[in-house]
N, C-alpha and C positions, 0 to 999 in steps of 0.2 A: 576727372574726379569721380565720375557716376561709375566708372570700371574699378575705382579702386573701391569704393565701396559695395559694390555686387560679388566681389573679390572676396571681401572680408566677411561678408553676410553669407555666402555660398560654402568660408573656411566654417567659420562659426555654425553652421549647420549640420556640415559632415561631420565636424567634431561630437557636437551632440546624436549624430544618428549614432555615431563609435559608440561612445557611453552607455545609448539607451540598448544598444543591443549586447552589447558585455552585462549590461542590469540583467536582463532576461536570460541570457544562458550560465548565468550564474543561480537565478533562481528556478530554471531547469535542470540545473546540474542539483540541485539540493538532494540528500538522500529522501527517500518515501518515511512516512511514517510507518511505524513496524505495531501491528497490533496482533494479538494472541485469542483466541476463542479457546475456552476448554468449556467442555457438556460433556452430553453424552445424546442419546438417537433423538432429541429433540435438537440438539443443534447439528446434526447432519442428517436431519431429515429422513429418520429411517422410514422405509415403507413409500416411498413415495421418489417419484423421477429426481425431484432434488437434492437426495445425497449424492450424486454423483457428477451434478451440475458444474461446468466448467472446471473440473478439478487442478487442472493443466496451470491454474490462475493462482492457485493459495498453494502454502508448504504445507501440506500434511505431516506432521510429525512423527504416524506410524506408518507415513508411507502405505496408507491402506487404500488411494485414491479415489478419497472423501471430497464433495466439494460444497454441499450442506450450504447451510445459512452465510457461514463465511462467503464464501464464493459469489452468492448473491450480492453481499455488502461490498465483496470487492466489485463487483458490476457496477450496483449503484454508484462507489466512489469513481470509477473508472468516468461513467457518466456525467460527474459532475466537475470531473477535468482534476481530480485530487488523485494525490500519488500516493498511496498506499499498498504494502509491504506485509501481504494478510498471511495468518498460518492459525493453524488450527490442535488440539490436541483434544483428541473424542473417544471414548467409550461407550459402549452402548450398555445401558443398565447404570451405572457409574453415577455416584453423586462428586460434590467437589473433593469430599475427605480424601478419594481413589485417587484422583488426581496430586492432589497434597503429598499424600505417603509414596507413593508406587513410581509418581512420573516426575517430580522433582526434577530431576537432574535433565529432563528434554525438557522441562517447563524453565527453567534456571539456565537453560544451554546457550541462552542470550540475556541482552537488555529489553526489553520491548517500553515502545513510546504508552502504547495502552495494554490493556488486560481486563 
């Protein structure tokens, strides 16, 4: 009797190990959160080592390979084990209006979870 029950205590276990690790690579499989930066050389840092900090890490939208303040936040998130999907769209000199009229259509080119 004591094997049938080490039997079924030992089924009942692996089955829950299954479960718990299908939970987990299902909330690893989640997409990142997608968040958008638009400035201008305060948010890429102009004049200073950090506009071009990790650039490799965030989409630069003009492909100018920018890595600015964005790049920093993706660190931080990265650091704090959060998935995050950073991109950026900068001008230097530019208030938001530039961005409104001119870039629309790379700023609209997706959904984004934030902005």
């Amino acid at each position: 009797m004591r094997r049938h029950a080490w039997s079924r205590w030992l089924s009942t276990v692996s089955a829950l190990a299954v479960v718990v690790s299908l939970q987990l690579t299902a909330v690893h499989a989640q997409s990142a959160t997608s968040v958008l930066f638009v400035g201008n050389s305060f948010t890429f840092a102009a004049g200073s080592p950090v506009r071009f900090y990790r650039a490799d890490t965030v989409n630069d939208l003009n492909d100018e390979g920018i890595g600015g303040v964005p790049a920093l936040f993706k660190s931080f998130t990265a650091q704090a084990g959060l998935n995050y999907d950073v991109s950026l769209e900068t001008r230097g000199g530019a208030g938001f209006e530039f961005h409104l009229e001119s870039k629309l259509g790379a700023i609209n080119s997706r959904s984004w979870d934030k902005s």
